[in-house]
C-alpha positions in Angstrom: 143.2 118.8 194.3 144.0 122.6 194.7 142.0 125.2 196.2 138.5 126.4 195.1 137.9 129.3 193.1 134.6 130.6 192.9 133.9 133.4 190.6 131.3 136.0 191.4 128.3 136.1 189.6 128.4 138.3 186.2 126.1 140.8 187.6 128.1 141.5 190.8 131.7 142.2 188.5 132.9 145.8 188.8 134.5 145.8 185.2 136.8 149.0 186.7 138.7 146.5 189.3 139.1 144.1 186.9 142.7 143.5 186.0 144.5 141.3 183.6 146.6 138.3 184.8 148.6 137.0 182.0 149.2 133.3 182.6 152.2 131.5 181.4 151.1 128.9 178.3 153.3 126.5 177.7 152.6 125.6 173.8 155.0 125.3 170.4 155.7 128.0 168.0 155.0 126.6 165.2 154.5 128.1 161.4 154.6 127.0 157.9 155.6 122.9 157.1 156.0 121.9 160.9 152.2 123.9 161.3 150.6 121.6 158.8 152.4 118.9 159.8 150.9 119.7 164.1 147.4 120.0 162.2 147.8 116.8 160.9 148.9 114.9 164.1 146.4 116.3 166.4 143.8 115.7 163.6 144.8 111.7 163.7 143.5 108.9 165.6 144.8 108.0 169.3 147.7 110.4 168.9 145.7 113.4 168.2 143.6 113.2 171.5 147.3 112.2 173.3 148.8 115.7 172.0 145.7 117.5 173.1 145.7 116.4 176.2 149.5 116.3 177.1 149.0 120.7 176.1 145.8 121.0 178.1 147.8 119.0 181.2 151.1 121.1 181.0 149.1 124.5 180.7 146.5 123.4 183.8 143.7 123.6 181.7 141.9 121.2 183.0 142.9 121.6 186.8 141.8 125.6 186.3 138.6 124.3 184.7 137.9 121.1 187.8 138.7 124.2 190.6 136.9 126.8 189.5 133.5 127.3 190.9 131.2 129.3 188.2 128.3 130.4 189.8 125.6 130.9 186.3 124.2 127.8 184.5 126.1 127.5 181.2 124.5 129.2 178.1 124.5 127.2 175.0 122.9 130.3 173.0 124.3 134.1 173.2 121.7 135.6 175.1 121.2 139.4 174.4 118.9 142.0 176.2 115.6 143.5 174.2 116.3 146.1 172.2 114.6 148.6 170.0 113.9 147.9 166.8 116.3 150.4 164.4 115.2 152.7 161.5 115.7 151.3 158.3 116.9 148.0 159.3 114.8 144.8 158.6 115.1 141.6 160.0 115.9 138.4 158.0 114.8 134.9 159.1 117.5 132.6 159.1 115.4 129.8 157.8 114.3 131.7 155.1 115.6 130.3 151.2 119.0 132.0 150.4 117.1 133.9 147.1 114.6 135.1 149.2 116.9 136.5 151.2 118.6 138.2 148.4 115.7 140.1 147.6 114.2 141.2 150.8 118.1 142.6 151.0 118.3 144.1 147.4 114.8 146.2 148.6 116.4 147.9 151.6 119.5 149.2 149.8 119.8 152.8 148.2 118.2 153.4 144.9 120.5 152.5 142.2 119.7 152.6 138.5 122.2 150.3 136.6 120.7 151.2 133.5 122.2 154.9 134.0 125.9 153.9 134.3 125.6 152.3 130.8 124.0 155.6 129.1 126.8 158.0 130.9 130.5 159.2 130.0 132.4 157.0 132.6 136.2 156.6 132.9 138.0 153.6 131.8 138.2 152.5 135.4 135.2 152.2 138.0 133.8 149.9 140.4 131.1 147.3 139.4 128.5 147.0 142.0 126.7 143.6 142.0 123.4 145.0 140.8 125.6 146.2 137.8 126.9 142.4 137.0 123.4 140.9 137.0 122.0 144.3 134.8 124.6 143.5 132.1 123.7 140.3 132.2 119.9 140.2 132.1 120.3 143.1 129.4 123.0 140.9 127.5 125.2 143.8 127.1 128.1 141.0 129.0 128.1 137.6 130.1 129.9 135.8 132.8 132.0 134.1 130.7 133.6 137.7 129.0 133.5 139.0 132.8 135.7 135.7 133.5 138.2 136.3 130.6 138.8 139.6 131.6 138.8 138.8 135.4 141.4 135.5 134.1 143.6 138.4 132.0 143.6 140.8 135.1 145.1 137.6 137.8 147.6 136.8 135.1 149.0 140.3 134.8 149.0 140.8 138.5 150.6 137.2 139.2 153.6 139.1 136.9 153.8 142.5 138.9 157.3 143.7 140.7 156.9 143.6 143.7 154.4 140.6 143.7 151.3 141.1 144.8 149.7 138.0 145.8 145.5 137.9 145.9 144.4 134.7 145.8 146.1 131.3 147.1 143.8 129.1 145.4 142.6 129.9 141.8 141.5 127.6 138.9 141.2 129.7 136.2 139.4 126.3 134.3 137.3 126.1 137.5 136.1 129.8 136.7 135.6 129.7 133.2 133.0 126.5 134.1 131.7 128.4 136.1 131.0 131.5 134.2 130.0 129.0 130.6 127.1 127.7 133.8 125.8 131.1 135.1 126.1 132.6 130.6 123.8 129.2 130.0 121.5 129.7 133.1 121.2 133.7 132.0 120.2 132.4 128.5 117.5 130.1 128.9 116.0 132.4 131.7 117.7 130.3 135.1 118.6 131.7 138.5 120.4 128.4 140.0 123.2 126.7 140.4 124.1 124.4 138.4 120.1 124.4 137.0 119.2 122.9 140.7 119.8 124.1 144.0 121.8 121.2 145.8 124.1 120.5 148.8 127.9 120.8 148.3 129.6 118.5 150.8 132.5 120.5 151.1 131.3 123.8 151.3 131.1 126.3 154.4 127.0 127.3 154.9 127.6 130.9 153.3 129.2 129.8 150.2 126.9 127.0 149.5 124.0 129.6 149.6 125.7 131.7 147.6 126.2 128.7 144.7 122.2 128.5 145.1 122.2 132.3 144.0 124.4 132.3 141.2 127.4 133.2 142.6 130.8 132.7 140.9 133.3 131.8 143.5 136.7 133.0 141.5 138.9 131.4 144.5 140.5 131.6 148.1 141.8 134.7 149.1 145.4 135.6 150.5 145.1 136.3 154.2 147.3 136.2 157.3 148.2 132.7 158.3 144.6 131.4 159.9 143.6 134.7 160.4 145.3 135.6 163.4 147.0 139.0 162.8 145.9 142.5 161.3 149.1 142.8 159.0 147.8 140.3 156.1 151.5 139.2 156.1 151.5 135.6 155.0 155.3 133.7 154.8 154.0 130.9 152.7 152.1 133.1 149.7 153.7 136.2 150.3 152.2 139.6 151.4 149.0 141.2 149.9 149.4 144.6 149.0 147.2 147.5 148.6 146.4 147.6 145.2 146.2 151.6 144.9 149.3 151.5 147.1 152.0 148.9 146.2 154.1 149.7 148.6 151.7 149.5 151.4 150.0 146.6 152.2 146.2 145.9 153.4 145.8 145.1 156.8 144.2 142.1 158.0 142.7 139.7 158.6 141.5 139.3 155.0 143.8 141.2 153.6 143.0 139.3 150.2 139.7 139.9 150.3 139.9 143.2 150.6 142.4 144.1 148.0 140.8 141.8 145.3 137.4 144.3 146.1 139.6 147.6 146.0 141.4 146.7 142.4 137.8 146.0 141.2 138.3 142.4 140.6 135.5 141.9 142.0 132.7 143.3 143.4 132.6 141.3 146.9 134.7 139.2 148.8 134.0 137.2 152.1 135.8 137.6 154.8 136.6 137.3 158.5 136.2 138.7 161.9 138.2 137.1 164.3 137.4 138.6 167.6 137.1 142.5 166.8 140.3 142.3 163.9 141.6 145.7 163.4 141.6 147.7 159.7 145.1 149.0 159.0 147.3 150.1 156.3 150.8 149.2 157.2 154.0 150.2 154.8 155.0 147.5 153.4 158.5 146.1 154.0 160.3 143.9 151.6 
């Protein structure tokens, strides 16, 4: 057994004396087939927890973690102090129905009249705001399905641009137009669910499976860099996502895709990903 180390208590750490150690970690460098192919392995029976272990045992993982002496109880919840309640912000319960939600969220944006970008000189290009979708289509000046033949037309051409300017890795363009021939149906006979029921998709994350319940058309997965862990968007397996007003820039990351499938005006939101405070940037792009 090595020697105790017992860490002070949070309240007693002088952040200013604090200095970082960087510790030596022993682990493969791995990317592209032999990635997936680690994924796989560690995902599998018996050999899995083997491989996990041998990496936790070569890095003193587990030693650090048996020697060190923490002196708070363990908090299974992010704690965070009392604060006052900000202007203009209202709280939403988590248990609360995902359209209920929707609407208690619609009320505290700024005033918007849909109606008004219809009745105005506009030029050929502007961005679609979500409110602007569901006016067109309650007014049945659009549908989802024409929205989904244009949006179909719009991948194709940028599938074919020089240099190549990847958006989405995963896109069914029969999956969308499903879809869209749902949500035109629903909009005709007066619906506002999925499907006509709101149900559980087993292989859906939470916040996409709320936002089936609402309607939502999900066109596809977006580019980003390889499991999210960079801020260039520079992905060796799909290629690079560029900035759609600047070709030969591209986006920044994480979710670069996201964000350059909302800037062309593809679409008018994208999900995406914070891992751990990721940094906006615009890079140039190199070939």
């Amino acid at each position: 057994m090595g020697k105790k180390r017992v860490m002070l208590p949070a309240s007693e750490v002088d952040l200013a004396e604090v200095k970082y150690k960087q510790e030596l970690v022993q682990a493969p460098h791995l990317t592209r087939f032999m990635l997936k192919l680690f994924i796989k392995l560690t995902e599998a029976p018996f050999i899995g927890s083997f491989i996990i272990s041998q990496l936790k045992k070569h890095n003193k993982m587990t030693e650090m973690l048996q020697n060190t002496v923490i002196p708070e109880t363990p908090m299974f919840r992010p704690e965070f102090l009392p604060q006052e309640p900000e202007s203009g912000v209202v709280p939403v319960e988590e248990g609360g129905k995902s359209e209920e939600r929707v609407e208690l969220a619609l009320k505290c944006l700024p005033h918007h009249d849909p109606a008004s970008t219809w009745t105005v000189q506009v030029s050929s290009f502007r961005y679609w705001k979500i409110r602007d979708y569901a006016y067109a289509y309650r007014s049945k000046l659009a549908t989802p399905s024409m929205v989904a033949e244009r949006f179909i037309s719009a991948m194709e051409e940028f599938d074919n641009k020089k240099p190549p300017a990847p958006l989405l890795i995963s896109f069914d363009a029969e999956e969308v137009r499903m879809q869209a021939v749902a949500s035109t149906q629903r909009f005709e006979e007066g619906g506002t669910t999925w499907m006509h029921e709101v149900r559980p998709v087993k292989n859906d994350a939470v916040c996409v499976s709320r936002l089936r319940s609402c309607g939502v058309i999900l066109v596809g997965k977006a580019n980003m860099h390889e499991l999210g862990l960079g801020t260039t968007g520079k992905n060796p397996n799909y290629g690079t996502t560029r900035n759609p007003h600047a070709p030969e820039r591209y986006t920044g990351g994480s979710s670069s895709g996201a964000a350059a499938i909302v800037a062309s005006g593809l679409c008018s939101a994208a999900l995406g990903t914070d891992g751990g405070g990721c940094t906006i940037t615009t890079h140039e792009a190199s070939e």
